[in-house]
C-alpha positions as CSV (number, residue, x, y, z in Angstrom):
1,X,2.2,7.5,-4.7
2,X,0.4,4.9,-6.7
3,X,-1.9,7.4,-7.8
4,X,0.8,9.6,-9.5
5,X,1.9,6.6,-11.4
6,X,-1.4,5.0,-12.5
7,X,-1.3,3.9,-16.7
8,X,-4.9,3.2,-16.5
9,X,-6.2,3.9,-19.3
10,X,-9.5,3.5,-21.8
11,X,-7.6,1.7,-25.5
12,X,-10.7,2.6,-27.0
13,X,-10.1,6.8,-27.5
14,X,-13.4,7.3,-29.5
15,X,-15.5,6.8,-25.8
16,X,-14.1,10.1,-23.8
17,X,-17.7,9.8,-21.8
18,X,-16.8,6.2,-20.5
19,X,-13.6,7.7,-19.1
20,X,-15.1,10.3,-17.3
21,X,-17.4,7.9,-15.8
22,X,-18.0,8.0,-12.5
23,X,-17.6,4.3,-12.0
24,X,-14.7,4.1,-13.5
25,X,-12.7,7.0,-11.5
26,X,-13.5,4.6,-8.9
27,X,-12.3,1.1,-10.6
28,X,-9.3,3.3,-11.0
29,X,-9.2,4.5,-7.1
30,X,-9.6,1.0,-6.4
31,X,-7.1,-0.3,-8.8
32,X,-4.3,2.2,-7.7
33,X,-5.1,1.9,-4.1
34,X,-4.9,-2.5,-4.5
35,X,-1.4,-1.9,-6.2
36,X,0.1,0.0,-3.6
37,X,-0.4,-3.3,-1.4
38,X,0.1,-6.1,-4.0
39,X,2.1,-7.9,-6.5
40,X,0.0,-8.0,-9.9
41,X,1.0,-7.0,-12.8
42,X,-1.9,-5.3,-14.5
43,X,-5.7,-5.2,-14.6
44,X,-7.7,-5.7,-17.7
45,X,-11.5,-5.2,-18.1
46,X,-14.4,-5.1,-20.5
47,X,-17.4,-3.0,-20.1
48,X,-20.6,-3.2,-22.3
49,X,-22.3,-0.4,-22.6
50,X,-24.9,0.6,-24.9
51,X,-23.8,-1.4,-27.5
52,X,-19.8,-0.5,-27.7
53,X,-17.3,-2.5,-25.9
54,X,-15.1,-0.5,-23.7
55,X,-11.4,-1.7,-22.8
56,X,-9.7,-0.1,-19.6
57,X,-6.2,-1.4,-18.7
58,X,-3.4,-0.1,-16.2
59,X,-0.5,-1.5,-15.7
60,X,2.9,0.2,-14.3
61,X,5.8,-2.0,-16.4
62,X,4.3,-3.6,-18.6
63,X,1.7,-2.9,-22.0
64,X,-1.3,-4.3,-21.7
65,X,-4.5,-4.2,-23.9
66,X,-7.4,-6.4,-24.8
67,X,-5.6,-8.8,-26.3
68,X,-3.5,-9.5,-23.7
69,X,-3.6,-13.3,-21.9
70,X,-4.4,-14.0,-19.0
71,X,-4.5,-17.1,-16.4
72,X,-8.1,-17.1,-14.7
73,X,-7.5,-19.8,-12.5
74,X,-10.8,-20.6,-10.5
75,X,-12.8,-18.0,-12.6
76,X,-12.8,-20.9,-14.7
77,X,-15.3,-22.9,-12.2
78,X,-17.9,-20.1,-13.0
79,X,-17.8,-20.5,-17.0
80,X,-18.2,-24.3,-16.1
81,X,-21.4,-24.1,-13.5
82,X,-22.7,-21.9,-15.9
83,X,-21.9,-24.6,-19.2
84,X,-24.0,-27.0,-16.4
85,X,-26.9,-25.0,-15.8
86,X,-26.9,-24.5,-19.4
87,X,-27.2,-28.0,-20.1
88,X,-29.4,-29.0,-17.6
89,X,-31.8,-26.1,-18.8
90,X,-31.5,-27.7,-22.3
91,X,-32.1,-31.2,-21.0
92,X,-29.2,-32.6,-22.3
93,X,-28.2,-33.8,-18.7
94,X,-29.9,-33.6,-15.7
95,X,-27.9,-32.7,-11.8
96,X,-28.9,-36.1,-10.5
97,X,-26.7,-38.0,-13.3
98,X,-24.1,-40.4,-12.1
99,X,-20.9,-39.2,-13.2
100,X,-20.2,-43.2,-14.2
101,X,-22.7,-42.8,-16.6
102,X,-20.5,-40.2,-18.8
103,X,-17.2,-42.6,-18.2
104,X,-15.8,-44.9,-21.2
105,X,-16.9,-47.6,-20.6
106,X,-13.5,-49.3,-19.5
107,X,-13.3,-46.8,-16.7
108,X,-14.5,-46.6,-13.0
109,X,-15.3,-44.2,-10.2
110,X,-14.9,-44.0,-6.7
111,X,-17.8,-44.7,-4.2
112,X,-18.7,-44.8,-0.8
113,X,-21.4,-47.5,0.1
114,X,-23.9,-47.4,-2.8
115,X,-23.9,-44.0,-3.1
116,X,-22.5,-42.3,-6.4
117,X,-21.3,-39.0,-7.5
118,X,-23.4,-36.7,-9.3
119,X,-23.1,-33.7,-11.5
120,X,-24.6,-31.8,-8.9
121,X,-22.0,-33.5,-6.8
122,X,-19.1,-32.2,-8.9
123,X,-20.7,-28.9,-9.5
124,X,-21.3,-27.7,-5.0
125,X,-18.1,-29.4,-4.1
126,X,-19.7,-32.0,-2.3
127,X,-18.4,-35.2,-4.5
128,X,-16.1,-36.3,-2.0
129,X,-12.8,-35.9,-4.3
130,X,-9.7,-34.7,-2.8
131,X,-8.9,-30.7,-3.9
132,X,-6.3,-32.2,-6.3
133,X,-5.0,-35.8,-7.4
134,X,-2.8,-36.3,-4.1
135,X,0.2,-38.4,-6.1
136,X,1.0,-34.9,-8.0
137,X,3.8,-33.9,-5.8
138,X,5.7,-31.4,-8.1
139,X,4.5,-29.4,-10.5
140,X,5.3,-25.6,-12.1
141,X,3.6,-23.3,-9.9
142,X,2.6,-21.1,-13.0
143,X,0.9,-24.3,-14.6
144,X,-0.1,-26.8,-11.9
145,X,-1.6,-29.4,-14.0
146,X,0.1,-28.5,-17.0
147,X,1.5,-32.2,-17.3
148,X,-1.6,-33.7,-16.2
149,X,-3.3,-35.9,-18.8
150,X,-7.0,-37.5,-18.9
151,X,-5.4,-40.8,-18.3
152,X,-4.2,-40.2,-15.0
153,X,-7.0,-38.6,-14.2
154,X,-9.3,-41.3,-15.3
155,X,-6.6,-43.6,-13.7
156,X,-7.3,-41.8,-10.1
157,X,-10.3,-42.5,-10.3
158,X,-10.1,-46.0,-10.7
159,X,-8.2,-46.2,-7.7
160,X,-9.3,-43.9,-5.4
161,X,-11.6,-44.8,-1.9
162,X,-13.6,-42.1,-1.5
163,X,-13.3,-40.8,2.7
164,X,-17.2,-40.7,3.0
165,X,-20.3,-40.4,1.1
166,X,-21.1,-38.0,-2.1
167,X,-23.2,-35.2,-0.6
168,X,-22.5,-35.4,2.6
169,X,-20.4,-32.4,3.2
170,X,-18.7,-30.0,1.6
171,X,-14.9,-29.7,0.1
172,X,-13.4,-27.9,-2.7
173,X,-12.1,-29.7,-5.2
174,X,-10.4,-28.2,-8.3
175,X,-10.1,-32.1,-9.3
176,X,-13.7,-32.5,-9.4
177,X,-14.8,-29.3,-11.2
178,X,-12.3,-30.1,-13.5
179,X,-13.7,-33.5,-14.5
180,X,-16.7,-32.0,-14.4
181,X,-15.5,-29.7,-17.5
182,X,-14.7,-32.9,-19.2
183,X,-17.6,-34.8,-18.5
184,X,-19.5,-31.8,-19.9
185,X,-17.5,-31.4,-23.2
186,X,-17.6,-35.4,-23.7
187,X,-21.7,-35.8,-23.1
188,X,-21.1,-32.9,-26.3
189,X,-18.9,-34.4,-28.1
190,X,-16.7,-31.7,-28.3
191,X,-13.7,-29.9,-26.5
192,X,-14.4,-28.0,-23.4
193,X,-13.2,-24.4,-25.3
194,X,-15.7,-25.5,-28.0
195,X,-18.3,-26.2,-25.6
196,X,-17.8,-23.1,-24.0
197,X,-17.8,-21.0,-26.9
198,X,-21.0,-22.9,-28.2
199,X,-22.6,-21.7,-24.8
């Protein structure tokens, strides 16, 4: 069973306590018990604990440690809310900013009436943007938007209509926590890795 095959396993040796941990015999249950059902490849994690850094991996084909990459896909929207409180906390924004404030100034955004979309907008899915740029009709299923450049993003936005009013209800949008990343890194200065590594 999965069980009898599980190659979880703590890469740093000098923490035999962690390993005996009750918690983690039951990451590992879980892990195992997820596998027997799924298709991934292999589990990473980190655990902090009383000062050390603790690295458990499993994996059934292939080696994996600490150093291994990773895509985090929407895990990503968390590190960005997170860059927004941050900034917000700091004053260097504030939720209620219109996002055509943080545009070059040769660029536009879509509206609905004389309402405008906001950071907060961006950040609760409730700016009225579609879940992704509706003329990307192919793309590498491993990297979506891998081809997708801040030009035709910025050009979307100049000619999008949006279907009803910022705020009024709510839809995810990868598009718009996406430009909320760049809007974020711009009002900085910087790149959204730097900024995230500055938070």
């Amino acid at each position: 069973n999965a069980s009898e095959t599980s190659a979880f396993r703590d890469v740093q040796e000098s923490s035999p306590e962690l390993e005996s941990a009750e918690f983690v015999t039951k990451i590992k249950e879980v892990v195992d018990a997820y596998h027997a059902d799924s298709w991934f490849h292999s589990v990473s994690m980190a655990i902090y604990d009383k000062g050390q850094t603790h690295y458990l991996n499993w994996s059934p084909k292939a080696t994996v440690n600490e150093n291994s990459l990773y895509e985090i896909g929407s895990l990503s929207k968390t590190f960005t809310g997170l860059i927004l409180a941050s900034m917000v906390n700091d004053g260097i924004v504030h939720l209620d900013t219109p996002i055509k404030d943080l545009l070059p100034k040769s660029s536009s955004v879509p509206k609905n009436g004389g309402d405008h979309i906001t950071l907060e907008h961006l950040g609760t899915h409730f700016s009225a943007l579609p879940r992704i740029d509706p003329r990307i009709t192919s793309y590498d299923p491993n990297d979506p938007y891998a081809h997708y450049t801040l030009d035709l993003l910025y050009d979307f936005l100049a000619s999008y209509s949006l279907p009803y009013s910022p705020g009024e209800r709510f839809a995810y949008s990868n598009l718009g926590f996406g430009l909320l990343g760049q809007f974020l890194a711009v009002k900085e200065g910087i790149t959204f890795q730097k900024l995230l590594e500055k938070v």
